[in-house]
C-alpha positions as CSV (number, residue, x, y, z in Angstrom):
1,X,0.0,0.0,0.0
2,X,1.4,3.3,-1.4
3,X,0.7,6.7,0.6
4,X,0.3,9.4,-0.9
5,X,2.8,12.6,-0.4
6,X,0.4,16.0,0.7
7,X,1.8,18.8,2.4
8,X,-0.6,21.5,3.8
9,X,1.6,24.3,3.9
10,X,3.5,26.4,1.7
11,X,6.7,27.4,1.3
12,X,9.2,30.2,-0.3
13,X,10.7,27.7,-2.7
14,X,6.7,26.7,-3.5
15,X,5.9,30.4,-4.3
16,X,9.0,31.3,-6.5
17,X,8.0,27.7,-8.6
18,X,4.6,28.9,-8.8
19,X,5.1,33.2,-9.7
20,X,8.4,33.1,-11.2
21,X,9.4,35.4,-8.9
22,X,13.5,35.6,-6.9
23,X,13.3,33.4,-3.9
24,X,13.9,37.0,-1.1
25,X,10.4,38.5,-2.8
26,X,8.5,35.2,-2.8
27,X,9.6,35.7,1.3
28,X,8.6,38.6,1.7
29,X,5.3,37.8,-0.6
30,X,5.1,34.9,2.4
31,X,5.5,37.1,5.2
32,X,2.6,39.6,3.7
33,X,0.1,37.0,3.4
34,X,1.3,36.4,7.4
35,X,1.1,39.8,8.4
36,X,-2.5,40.5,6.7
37,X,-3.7,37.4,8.0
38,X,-2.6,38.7,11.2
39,X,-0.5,35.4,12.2
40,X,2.4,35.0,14.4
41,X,5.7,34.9,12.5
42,X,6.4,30.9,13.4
43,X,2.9,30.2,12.1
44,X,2.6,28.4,8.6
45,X,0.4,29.4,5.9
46,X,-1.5,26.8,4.5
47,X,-1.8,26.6,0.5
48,X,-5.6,27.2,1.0
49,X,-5.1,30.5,2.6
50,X,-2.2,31.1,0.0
51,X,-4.8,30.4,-3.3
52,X,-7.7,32.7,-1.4
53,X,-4.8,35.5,-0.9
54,X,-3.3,35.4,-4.7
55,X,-7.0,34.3,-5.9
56,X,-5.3,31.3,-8.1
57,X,-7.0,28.3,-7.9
58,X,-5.7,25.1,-5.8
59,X,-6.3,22.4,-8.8
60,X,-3.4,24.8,-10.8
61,X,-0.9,25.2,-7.6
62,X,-1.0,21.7,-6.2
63,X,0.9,20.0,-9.3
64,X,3.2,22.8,-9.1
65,X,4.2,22.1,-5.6
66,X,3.4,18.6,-4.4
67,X,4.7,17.5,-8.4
């Protein structure tokens, strides 16, 4: 029996894959979407709250990330 590799949360590496953008403004893209969501800086942001942010839809940026 095969399990299946999901991650919930996102990461700089994830963001810079998915905009194109350097690795230092996909951070700080990251720590926006913390700051507006009002988290603490240790807390993840999940790639729901990530897609609702951006407004890009999850069925596009999950093959992008999880491969």
């Amino acid at each position: 029996m095969k399990i299946e590799k999901k991650r919930i949360c996102i990461y700089p590496k994830d963001i810079q894959r998915i905009t194109g953008k350097s690795y230092r403004q996909s951070a700080r893209l990251l720590q926006k979407i913390r700051t507006d969501l009002k988290k603490l800086e240790n807390e993840f942001v999940s790639i729901e709250e990530f897609c609702s942010y951006t407004s890009l839809k999850i069925e596009q940026v999950e093959p992008l990330i999880i491969g």
